[in-house]
N, C-alpha and C positions, 0 to 999 in steps of 0.2 A: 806212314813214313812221309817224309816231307820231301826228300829231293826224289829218289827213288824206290823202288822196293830194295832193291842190291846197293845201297848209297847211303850212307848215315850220318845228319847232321849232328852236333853236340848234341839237340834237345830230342833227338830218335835214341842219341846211345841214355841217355838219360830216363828215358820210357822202358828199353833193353833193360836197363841195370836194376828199374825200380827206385829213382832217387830223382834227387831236385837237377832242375838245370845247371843251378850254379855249382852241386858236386862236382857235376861232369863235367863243366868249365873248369875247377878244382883241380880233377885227376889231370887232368888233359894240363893245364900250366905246371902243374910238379913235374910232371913225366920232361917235358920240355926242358924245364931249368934243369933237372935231371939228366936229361943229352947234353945240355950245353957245356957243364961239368962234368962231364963224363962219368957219370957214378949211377949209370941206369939201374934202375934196380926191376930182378924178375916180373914182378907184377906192376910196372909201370904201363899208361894206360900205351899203347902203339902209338908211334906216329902218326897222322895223314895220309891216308893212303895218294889223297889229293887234296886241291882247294878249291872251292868257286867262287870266285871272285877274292875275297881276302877272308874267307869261311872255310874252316879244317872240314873234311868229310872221310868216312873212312868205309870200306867194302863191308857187307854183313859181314860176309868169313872173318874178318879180319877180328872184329868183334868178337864173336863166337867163338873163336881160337882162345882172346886175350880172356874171354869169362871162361873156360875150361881153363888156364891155369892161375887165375887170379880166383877163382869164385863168383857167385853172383852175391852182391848185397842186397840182403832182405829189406825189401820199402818198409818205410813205418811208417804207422798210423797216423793218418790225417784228421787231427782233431776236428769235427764239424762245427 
């Protein structure tokens, strides 16, 4: 993990999930515009639990909770 063990930047929940960085940048701006318009939906990724510096991070739990009711996404294969 990059910030902490209990701390999760985009590219830690994106190791979590099994996907690319820019997925997890992905879920994480949907989820967003999704609050802003108030139309969050179940399996949107959480909020920030906090920021550092102008960087979203969020607690493991916080993760672990949002993958037990989202699911986890299966990584694919990385073509060599």
């Amino acid at each position: 993990m990059t910030v902490t063990d209990n701390v999760l930047s985009i590219k830690d929940v994106a190791v979590v999930l099994g996907v690319t960085e820019k997925s997890a940048r992905l879920y994480h701006e949907v989820a967003q515009r999704h609050r802003r318009e108030d139309t969050v939906k179940a399996k949107d990724m959480p909020a920030p639990d906090r920021r550092i510096g102008r960087s979203p991070v969020w607690y493991k739990g916080t993760i672990e909770a949002w993958i037990a009711v989202r699911g986890k996404t299966p990584a694919k294969a990385v073509a060599a």
